[in-house]
C-alpha positions in Angstrom: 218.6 48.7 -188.3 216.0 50.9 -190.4 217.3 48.9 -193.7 216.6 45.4 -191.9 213.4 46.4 -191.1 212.3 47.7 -194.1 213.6 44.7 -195.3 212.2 42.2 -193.7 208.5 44.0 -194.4 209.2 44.1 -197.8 209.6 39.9 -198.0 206.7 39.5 -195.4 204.5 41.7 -198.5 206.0 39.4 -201.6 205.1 36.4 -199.2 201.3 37.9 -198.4 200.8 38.7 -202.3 202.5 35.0 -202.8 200.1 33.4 -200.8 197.0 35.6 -202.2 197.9 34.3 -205.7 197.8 31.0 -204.8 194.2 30.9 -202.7 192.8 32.9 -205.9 194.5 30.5 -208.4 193.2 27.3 -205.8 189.7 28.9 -205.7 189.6 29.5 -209.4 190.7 26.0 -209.7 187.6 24.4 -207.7 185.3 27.0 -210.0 186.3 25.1 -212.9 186.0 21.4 -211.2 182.2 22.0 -209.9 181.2 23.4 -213.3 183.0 20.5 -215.2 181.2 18.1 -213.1 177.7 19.9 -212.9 178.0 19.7 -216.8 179.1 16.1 -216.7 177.4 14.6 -213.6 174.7 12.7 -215.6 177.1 12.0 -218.6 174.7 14.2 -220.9 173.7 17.9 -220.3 170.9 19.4 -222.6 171.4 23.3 -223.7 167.7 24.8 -224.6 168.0 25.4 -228.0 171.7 23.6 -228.5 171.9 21.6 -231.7 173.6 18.9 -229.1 170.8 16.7 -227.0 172.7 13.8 -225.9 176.1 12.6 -226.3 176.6 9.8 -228.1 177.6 6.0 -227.3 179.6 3.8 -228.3 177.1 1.6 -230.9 176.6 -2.0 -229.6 177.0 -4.9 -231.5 173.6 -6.7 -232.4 173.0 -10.2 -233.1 172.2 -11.0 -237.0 169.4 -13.4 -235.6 167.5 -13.2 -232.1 169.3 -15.1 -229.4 166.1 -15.8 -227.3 163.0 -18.0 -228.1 160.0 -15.9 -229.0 157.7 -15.9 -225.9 153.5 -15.9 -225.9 151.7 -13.2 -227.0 149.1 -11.7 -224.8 145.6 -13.1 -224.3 142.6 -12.3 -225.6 141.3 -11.8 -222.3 144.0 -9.3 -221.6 143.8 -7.4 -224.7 139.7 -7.1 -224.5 140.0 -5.4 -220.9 142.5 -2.8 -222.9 139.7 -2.2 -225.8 142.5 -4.0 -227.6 140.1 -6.5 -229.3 141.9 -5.8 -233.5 145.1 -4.9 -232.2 148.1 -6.3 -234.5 150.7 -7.8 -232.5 153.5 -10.3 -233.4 156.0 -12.6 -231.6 158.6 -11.3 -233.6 160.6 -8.2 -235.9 162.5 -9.9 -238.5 164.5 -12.8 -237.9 166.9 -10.6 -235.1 164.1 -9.6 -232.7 162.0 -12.0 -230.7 159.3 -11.2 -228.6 160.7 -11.4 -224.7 157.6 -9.9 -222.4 154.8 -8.1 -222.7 153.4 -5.7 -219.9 150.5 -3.0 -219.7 151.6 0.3 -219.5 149.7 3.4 -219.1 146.3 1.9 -220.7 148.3 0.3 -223.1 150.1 -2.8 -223.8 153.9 -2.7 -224.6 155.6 -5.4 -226.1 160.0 -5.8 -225.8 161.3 -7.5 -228.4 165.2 -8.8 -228.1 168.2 -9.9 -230.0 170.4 -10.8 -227.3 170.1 -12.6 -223.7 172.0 -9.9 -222.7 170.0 -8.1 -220.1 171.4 -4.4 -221.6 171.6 -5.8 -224.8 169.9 -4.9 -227.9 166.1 -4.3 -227.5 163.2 -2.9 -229.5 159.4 -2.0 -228.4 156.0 -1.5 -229.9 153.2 0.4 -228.1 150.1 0.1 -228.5 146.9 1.7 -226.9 143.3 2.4 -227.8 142.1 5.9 -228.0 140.5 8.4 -230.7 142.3 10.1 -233.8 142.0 13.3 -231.8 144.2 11.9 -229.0 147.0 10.5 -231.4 147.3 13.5 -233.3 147.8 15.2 -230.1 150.2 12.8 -228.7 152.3 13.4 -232.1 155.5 14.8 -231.6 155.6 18.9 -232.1 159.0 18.9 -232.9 160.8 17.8 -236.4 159.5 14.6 -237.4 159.3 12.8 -241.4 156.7 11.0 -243.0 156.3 7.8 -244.5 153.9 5.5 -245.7 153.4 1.5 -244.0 150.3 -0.7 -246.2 148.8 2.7 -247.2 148.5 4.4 -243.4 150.4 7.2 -242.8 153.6 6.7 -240.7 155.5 9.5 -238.4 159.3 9.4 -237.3 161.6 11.2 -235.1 164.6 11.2 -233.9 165.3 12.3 -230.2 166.8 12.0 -226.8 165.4 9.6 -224.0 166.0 11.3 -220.9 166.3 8.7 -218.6 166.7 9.2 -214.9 165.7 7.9 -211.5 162.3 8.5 -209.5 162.6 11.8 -207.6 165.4 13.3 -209.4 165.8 16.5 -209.9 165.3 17.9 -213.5 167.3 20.9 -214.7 165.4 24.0 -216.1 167.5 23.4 -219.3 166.5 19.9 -219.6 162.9 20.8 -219.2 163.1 23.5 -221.6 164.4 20.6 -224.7 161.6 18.4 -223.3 158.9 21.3 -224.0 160.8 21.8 -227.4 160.6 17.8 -227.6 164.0 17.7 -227.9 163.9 14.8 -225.7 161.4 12.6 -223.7 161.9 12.1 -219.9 161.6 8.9 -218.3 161.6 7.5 -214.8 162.7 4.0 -213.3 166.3 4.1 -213.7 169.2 3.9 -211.4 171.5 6.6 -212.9 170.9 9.4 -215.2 171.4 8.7 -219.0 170.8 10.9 -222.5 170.2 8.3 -225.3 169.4 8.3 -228.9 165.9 7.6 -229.7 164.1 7.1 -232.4 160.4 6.2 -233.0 157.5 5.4 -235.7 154.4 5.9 -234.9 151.0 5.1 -237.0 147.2 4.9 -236.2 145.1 2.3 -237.7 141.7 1.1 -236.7 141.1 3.0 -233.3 144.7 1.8 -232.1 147.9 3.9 -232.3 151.2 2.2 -232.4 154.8 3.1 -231.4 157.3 1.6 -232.4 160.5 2.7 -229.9 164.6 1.9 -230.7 166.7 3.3 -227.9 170.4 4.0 -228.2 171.3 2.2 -231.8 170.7 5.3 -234.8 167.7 4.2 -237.0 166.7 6.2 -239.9 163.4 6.6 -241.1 163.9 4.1 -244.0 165.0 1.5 -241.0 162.5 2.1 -239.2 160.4 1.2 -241.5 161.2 -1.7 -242.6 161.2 -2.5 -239.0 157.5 -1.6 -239.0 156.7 -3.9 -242.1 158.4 -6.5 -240.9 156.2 -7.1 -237.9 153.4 -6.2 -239.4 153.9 -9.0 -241.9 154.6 -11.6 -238.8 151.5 -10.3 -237.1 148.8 -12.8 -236.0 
């Protein structure tokens, strides 16, 4: 009798340790899960101080000659109320980006430039807004940026990720850190949260600085450049 019992308590132990294994290996297995989709929810997660600060997408195709017409620039009514009087401005960037809308933006005016009708598809900006040389040095990038030279003006690149995310979201600590390393710009007004390639010129000439933006395509400094020529010789 003794033997049966002792027995029977010995299975009813294997079958408690059994069952503790599993809940620890099920627990450990949901561990895993939430950090695997905290670190992937928005597609891209920036490190402070990681060498990584977006992943990468798959390059899109662009067209070898703009697919839209080129559209009217703005006014000179609309320009004067930005103390935009001399800016240089053009209805197109080489034969493969026409000039789509215009809007003003913080003081500014920015100009989208497309190749394709697509409403994601391939897409460039220029910035441009009034303001001292004090201001546009400040607004300079801190972070690692290359020089080059457009017409005899002085011409700054870098290369980094836009941050892109929707109003109200919340921003990591780590995501704010790479922005104060300007690592990476953040942005509002879109529907999900996306880490793209960036990459921008900027110059100042005649009271106006000018950005010239590419998002998600991988411009080099020599690109850009020629990028920046180009629309400069097609200004009016």
């Amino acid at each position: 009798m003794n033997k049966e019992i002792n027995k029977a308590i010995k299975r009813n132990k294997n079958v408690i340790i059994l069952i503790i294994i599993l809940v620890i290996i099920l627990i450990a297995a949901l561990i895993v899960s939430a950090i695997r989709h905290d670190s992937s929810g928005t597609g891209n997660i920036l490190e402070s101080g990681s060498d990584n600060t977006y992943t990468e997408e798959e390059p899109r195709t662009e067209a070898e000659v703009s697919e839209i017409e080129a559209g009217a620039l703005p006014s000179a009514e609309e320009l004067s109320a930005l103390g935009l009087d001399n800016v240089v401005q053009s209805p197109s960037i080489t034969e493969q980006f026409n000039l789509d809308r215009y809007e003003e933006l913080d003081g500014g005016m920015r100009y989208s430039y497309l190749a394709s009708k697509l409403t994601a598809g391939e897409r460039l900006y220029v910035y441009a807004k009034a303001m001292s040389e004090e201001e546009y040095e400040d607004m300079l990038p801190k972070g690692d940026t290359q020089t080059d030279n457009i017409d005899g003006t002085e011409a700054v690149y870098n290369d980094r990720g836009l941050y892109y995310t929707s109003e109200g979201a919340e921003i990591s600590d780590s995501t704010r850190a790479s922005e104060e390393e300007d690592k990476i710009v953040i942005r509002y007004g879109n529907d999900t949260t996306e880490v793209l390639p960036m990459q921008q010129l900027m110059w100042y000439k005649d009271g106006i600085a000018y950005t010239l933006e590419s998002i998600n395509r991988h411009y080099t400094i020599d690109d850009m450049t020629r990028l920046a020529e180009a629309f400069l010789d097609s200004a009016e």
